[in-house]
N, C-alpha and C positions, 0 to 999 in steps of 0.2 A: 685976422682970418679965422683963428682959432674961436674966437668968442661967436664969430656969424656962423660958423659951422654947429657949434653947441645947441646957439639957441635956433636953427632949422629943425637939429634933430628933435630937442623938444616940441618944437612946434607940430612940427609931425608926426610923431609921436603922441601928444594932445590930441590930434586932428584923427588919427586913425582911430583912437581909444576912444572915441564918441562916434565913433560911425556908427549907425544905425545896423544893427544885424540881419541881414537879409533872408537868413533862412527861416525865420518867425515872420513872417509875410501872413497878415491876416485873411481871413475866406471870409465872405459874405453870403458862402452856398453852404449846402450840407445833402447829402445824397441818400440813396434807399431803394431798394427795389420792391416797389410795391404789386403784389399780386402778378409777380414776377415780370414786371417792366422796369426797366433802371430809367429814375426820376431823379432831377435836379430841382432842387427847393430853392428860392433866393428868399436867404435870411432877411426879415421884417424887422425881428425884436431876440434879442440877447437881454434879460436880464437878470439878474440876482438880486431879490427883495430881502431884506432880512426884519424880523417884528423881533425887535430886544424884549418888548412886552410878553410874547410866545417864549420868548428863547429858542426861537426855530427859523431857518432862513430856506429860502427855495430858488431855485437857475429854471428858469423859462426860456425855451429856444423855439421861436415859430420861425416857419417857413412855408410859403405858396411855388411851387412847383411852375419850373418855367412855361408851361401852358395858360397855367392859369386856372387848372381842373380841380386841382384837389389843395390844401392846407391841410400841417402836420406841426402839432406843439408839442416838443417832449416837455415834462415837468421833473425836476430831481427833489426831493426835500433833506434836507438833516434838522434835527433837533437840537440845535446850537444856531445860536445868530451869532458867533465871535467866528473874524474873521472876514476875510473879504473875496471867499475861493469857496469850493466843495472838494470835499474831501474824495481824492481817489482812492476810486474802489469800484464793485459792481452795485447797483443799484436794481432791486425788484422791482419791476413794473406791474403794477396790479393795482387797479382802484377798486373793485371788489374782491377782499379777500375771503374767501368762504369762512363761516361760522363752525368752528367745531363745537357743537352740545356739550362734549364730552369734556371740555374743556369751561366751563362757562364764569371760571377769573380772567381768561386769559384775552386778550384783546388783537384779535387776529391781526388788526388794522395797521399795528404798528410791523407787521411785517413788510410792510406797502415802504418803499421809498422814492415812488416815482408812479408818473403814467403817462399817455402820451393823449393826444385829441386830435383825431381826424374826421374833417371835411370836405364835403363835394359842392362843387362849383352850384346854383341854381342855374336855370334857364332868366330868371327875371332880375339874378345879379347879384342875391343872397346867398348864405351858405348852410347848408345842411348839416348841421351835428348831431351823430346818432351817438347814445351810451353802448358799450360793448362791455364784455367781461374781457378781461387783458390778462393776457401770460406772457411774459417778456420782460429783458433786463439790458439797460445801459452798463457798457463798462467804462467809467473814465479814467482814462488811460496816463493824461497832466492835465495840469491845473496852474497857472502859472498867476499868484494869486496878490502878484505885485502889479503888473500890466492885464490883468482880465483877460484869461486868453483859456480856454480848454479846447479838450481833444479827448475822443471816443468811439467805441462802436455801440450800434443798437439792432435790437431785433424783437421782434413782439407781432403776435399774433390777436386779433380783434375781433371776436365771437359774438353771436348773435346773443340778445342775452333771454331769448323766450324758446330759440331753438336749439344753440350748441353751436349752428354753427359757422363756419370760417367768414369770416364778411370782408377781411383785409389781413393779409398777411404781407409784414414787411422783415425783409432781410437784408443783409449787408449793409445796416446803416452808419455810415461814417460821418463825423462832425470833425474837422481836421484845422485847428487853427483860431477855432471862432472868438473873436474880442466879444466882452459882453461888458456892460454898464450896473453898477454896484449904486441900486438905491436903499436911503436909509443908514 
């Protein structure tokens, strides 16, 4: 009786210690309030590319908006492909970083560690991508870089780039959970 009793509690024991943890429940959404309507995006594509030939690695996160109206791609970069995660931290979103003269060794560009790409639904079934100048920062908040999973907030503003100004303003964006796929 003693030995059946032993080996339940092992067994059970085993059995609990491999359960699946449920509070890391992956999303397939990620959210934003664009030009101040709160929009739900259903994640397309999670990935993290990495060029060992670069030695730089990038996390692509697109989403189309449960209507159907608008698509929203953030982009993160670092300048390391080791590793199979991104490193938390805040990320500058700006793919035009202005030129300082005053400056002219310094390479503004690498102040950039992200941007996002937003477009609008066509009438004929295509999508519309305009360039913007971008002021805006991802913060990623984990990175869980054994199972592919991040978590973060976003916010960035999308400016006309001939007039100044606001074309799309997104706030409170949250990515909470997202599995992504590590090619490369």
């Amino acid at each position: 009786m003693k030995k059946s009793t032993s080996a339940l509690l092992i067994a059970t024991l085993f059995f609990t210690a491999c359960k699946k943890d449920s509070s890391t429940k992956t999303s397939s959404t990620f959210t934003a309030s664009v030009n101040g309507q709160a929009t739900t995006f259903n994640i397309s594509q999670a990935t993290l590319i990495r060029s060992t030939g670069d030695n730089e690695k990038r996390l692509d996160i697109a989403g189309t908006s449960t209507d159907g109206s608008k698509m929203f791609i953030i982009t993160l970069g670092l300048e390391t492909a080791a590793g199979n995660g991104m490193q938390v931290k805040s990320y500058v979103l700006n793919a035009f970083p202005e030129d300082d003269p005053s400056t002219p060794n310094v390479d503004e560009s690498l102040t950039t560690q992200g941007f996002t790409t937003y477009s609008t639904k066509l009438s004929g079934g295509g999508w519309l991508t305009d360039v913007y100048n971008e002021q805006g920062s991802f913060n990623l908040s984990s990175c869980d870089s054994t199972n592919h999973i991040i978590s973060g907030t976003f916010q960035t503003t999308l400016r006309d780039m001939s007039t100044g100004d606001i074309s799309v303003d997104v706030k409170d964006g949250k990515v909470s959970n997202v599995k992504y796929m590590v090619l490369n």
